[in-house]
N, C-alpha and C positions, 0 to 999 in steps of 0.2 A: 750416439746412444741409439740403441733400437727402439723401435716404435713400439707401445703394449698394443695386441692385435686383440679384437674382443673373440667373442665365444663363436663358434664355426654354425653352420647350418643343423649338425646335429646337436646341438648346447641349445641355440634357441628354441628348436624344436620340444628338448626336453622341459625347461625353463618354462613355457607356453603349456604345456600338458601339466606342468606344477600346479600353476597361476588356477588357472582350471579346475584341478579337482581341488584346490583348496577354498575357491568359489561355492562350490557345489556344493561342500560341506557346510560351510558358514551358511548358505541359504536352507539345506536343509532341515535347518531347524527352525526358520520363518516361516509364519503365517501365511498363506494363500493368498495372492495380491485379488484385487478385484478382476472380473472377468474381463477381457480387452475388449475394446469398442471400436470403429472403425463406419462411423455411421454416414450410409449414401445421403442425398437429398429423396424428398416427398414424406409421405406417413412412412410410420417404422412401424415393426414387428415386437411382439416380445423375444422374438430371434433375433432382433435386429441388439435390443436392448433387454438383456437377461438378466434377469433376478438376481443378485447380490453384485451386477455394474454400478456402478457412480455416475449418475446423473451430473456431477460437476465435472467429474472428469471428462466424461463421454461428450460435454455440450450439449447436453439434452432436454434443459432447461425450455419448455415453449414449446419442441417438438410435440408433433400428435404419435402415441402408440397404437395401432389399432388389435382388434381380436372379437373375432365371433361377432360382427355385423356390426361392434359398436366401436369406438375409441375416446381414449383421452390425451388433455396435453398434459406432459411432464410438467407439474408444480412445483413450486420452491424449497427445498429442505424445510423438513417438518411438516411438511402438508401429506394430506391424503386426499384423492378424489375418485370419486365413484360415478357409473353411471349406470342407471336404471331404465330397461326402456320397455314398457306394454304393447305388446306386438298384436297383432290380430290375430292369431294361431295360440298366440302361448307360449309360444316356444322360446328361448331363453337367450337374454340380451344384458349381461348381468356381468361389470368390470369393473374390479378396482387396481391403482396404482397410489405405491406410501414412496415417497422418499424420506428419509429418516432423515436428522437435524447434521448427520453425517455426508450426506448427496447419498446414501444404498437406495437402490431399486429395489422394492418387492412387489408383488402382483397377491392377486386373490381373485379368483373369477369360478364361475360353474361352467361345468362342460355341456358343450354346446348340444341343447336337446331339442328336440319337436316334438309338439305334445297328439297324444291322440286325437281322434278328430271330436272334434267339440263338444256337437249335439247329443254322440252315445256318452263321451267322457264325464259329461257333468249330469247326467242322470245319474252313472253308478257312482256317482261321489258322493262321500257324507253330508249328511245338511248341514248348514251352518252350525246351528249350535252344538252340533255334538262332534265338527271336526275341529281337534285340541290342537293341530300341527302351523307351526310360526318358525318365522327363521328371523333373526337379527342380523343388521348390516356393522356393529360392531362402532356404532357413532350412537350421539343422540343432543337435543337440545338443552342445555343447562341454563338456561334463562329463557326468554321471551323470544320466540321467531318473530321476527318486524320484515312483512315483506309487502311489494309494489307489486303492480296490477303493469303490464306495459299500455303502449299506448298506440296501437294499432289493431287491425280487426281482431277481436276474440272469437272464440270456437262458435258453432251456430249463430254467427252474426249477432247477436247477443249485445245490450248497451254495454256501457263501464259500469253502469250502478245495478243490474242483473247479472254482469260478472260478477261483480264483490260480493252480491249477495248470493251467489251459487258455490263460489272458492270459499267462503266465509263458512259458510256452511257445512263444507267437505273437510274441512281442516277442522273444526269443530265436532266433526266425529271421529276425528284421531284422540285431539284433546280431550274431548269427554268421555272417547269410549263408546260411546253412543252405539246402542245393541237390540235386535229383540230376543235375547236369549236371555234376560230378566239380570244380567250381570251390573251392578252399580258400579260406578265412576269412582275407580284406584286410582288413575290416570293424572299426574302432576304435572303436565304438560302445559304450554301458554304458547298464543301467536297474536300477534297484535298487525293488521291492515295498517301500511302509514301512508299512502298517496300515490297517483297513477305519475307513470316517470315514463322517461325518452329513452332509457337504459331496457334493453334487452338480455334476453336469458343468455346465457352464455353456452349456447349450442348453434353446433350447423348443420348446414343440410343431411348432416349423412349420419345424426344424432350422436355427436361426438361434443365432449366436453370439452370447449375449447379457451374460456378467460374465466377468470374470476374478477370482477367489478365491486365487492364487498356488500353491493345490493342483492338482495332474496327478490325472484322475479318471476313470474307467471306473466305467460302470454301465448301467443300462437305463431306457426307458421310453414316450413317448410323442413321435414326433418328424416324423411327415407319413408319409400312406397310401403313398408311393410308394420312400421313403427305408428304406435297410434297414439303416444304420448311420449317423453323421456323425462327424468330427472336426475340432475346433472349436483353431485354434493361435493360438499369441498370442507375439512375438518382436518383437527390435528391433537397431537397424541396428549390425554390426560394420565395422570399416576393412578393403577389402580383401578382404570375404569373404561367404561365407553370413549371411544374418543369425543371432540365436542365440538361441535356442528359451528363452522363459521358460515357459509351460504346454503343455499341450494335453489336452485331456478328450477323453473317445470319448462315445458312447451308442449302444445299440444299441436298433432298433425293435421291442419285445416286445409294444407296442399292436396291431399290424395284420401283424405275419410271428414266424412258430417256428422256434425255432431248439433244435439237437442237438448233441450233443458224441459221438454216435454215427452218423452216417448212413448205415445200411445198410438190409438188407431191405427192408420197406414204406414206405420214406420216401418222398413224392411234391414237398413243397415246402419241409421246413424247412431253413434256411439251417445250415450248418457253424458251430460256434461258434468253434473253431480259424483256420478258413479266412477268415471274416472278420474276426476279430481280429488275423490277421496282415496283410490291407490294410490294417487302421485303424494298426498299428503301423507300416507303411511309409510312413504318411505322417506320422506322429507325427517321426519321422527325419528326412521331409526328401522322402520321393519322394512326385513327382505320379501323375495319373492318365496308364494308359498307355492310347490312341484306338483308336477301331474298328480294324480289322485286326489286334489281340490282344488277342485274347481270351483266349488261355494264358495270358498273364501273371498274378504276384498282383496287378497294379496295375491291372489291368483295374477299369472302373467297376462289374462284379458280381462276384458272387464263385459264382454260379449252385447252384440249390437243388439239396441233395442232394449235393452235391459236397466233394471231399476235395482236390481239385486246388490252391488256392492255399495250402495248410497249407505247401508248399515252394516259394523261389522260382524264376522260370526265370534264363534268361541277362541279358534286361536290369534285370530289376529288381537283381540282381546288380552291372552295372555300374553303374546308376543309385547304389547307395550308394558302393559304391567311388572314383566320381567327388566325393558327397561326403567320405567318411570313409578 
């Protein structure tokens, strides 16, 4: 009996060009798969790891992404984390990354700016109480912030019990609102001090947000030549609302600027411990930075050396909380 012989070079050929465009059709009507990933060693890019990639897919779970002088590490589905950092200039240090309960990647950041130079910038800016401009970071706290003091040198060499009572304080004008622009306390906010701890803020040198520890932490130390504070949030998604603030640490820059809880007399460039505490604390809440043309505000991205001016808020950062709380 003869052998059956299969299909010749030109049959597979055709056969293969079938397969194919019948491929093509059945995918053409699918959804867009997630971007491909392919990610080197060291920090990543948002090039590296683009907005609508899968963080589970991609292993990126822990990795740090950086952008515009600051970064974060990729969190667990459902998280978001932000990072806030007060620069000595102004100039804008302002990142967030969500992974959704899915592993998606989204980002949210402002584009990277340099603010006018200081001295002429905040003369022609509105006074405090009459500038209404606020931005929201899109979180906020829905019960009590419970947060620790660390346990190593604080800013201006400063005890633990004139830290607490300087942070106490700063944070107490988020909460209250605390103004002289004659506005009374709308502000339903709460933060309760619970005890000086061995756990550090969860930032590095290069003010990137890098663990979360589920402790809220204020402290000092090393965090990039230009950065004169950072805070580092970490939240996940509510129905209908603000997201809701699970930590956030401060740190302040005691490596490369001085900071006082006095600044009078001879003082020529240390920062306010007060004053800057109380921007770190206004974004701890929930407000963003407020852009060039106010400079009065406490939300302003400096807090400017020698100065006493953001110890109170103005008009918008006023509204800014109110709008949340």
């Amino acid at each position: 009996m003869a052998r059956r012989r299969g299909p010749g070079l030109v049959g597979r050929a055709v056969a293969a060009f079938l397969v194919a465009v019948s491929l093509s059709a059945v995918r053409a009507g699918e959804a867009p798969g997630p971007p491909a990933c392919a990610l080197t060693r060291g920090d990543l890019t948002v090039s590296d790891l683009p907005a609508g990639s899968s963080a589970l897919g991609c292993r990126a779970v822990g990795r740090v992404v950086t952008h515009g002088g600051v970064g974060v590490a990729v969190p667990e589905p459902g998280t978001t984390v932000s990072v806030d950092a007060l620069t000595a200039d102004g100039s804008a240090r302002d990142f967030t990354l969500t992974v959704a309960a899915d592993g998606t990647v989204s980002y949210a950041h402002e584009a990277a700016r340099t603010a006018a130079p200081l001295t002429r910038a905040r003369a022609d800016a509105p006074a405090p109480c009459v500038d209404g401009a606020f931005s929201t970071a899109g979180r906020k706290e829905y019960g009590t912030y419970e947060w620790f003091i660390g346990d190593g040198p604080l800013p201006g060499r400063i005890s633990l019990a004139e830290g607490r009572r300087a942070f106490e304080d700063a944070i107490a004008t988020i909460t209250t609102s605390r103004n002289d622009c004659g506005y009374d306390d709308r502000v339903a906010a709460k933060a309760r001090f619970l005890s000086m701890t061995g756990n550090e803020a969860g930032i590095d040198r290069e003010a990137r947000c890098v663990r979360r520890d589920g402790l809220s932490v204020w402290d000092a130390g090393d965090i990039g030549g230009d950065t004169v504070a950072t805070t580092c949030s970490w939240s996940r998604p509510v129905p209908d609302g603000p997201e809701e603030l699970m930590e956030a640490d401060v740190r302040f820059n005691t490596h490369d600027f001085p900071f006082t809880d006095h600044p009078a007399g001879r003082c020529t460039r240390a920062y306010d411990i007060r004053s800057v505490a109380t921007h770190e604390a206004g974004h701890v809440f929930g407000l963003g930075h407020a852009g060039p043309g106010h400079e009065n505000l406490t939300m302003y991205a400096t807090s400017f050396a020698c100065s006493t001016g953001a110890r109170t808020l103005g008009k918008g950062d006023v509204l800014g909380l109110r709008s949340l709380y």
